[in-house]
C-alpha positions in Angstrom: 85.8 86.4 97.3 86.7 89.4 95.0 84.5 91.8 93.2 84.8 92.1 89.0 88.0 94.2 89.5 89.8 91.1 91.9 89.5 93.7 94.9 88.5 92.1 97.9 89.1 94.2 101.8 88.7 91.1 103.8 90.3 92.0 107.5 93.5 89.6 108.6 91.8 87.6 110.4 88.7 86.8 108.4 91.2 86.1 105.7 93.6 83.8 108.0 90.6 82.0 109.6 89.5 81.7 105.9 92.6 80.2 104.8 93.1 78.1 107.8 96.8 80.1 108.5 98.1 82.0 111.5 98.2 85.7 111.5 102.5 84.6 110.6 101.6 82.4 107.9 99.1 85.1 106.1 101.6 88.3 106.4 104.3 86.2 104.7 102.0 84.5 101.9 101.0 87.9 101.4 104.3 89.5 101.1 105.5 86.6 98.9 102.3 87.2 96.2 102.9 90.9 96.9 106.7 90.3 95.8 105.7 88.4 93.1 103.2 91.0 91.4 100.3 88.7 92.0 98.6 91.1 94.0 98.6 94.6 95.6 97.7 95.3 98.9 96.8 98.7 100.9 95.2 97.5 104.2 92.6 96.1 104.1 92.3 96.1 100.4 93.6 93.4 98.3 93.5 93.2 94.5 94.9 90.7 92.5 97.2 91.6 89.2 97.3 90.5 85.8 98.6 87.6 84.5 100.1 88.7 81.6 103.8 88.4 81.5 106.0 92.0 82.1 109.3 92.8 81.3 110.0 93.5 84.7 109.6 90.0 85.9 113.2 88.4 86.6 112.0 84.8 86.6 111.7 82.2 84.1 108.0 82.6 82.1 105.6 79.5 83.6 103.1 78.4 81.2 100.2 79.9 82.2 97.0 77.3 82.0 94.3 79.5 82.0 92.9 78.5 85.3 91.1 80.4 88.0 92.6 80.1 91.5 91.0 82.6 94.3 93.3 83.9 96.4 93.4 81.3 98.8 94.4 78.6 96.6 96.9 80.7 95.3 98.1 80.8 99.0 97.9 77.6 99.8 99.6 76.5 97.4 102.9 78.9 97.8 102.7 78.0 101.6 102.8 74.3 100.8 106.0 74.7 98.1 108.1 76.2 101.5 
């Protein structure tokens, strides 16, 4: 859960007992969306980013579907892809 801004300052492990992960498996998830500009994070805050394509992005464009994921799908699903 996130507030109107996406910020959300849920502790590790009510996050990784919300997403079912180890403390292992939620560090690395996070690093990977922080890596990937999907969100910030300043402990325990988490926020997540805009969509919107920047020139500072060094992978191929996805088509974006116009979907909401919460951050724990988003998770989920990049800890299934390894």
């Amino acid at each position: 859960m996130a507030d109107a801004q996406g910020t959300s300052y849920y502790s590790d492990s009510t996050a990784a007992g919300m997403l079912g992960f180890c403390s292992t498996e939620l560090r690395a998830a996070r690093s990977e969306l922080v890596a990937a500009r999907l969100i910030a994070y300043s402990a325990p805050f988490y926020q997540v980013l805009s969509l919107e394509p920047t020139a500072a992005v060094s992978r191929e464009p996805q088509e974006r579907l116009g979907e909401e994921l919460s951050v724990g799908e988003i998770l989920r699903s990049m800890m299934e892809a390894k």
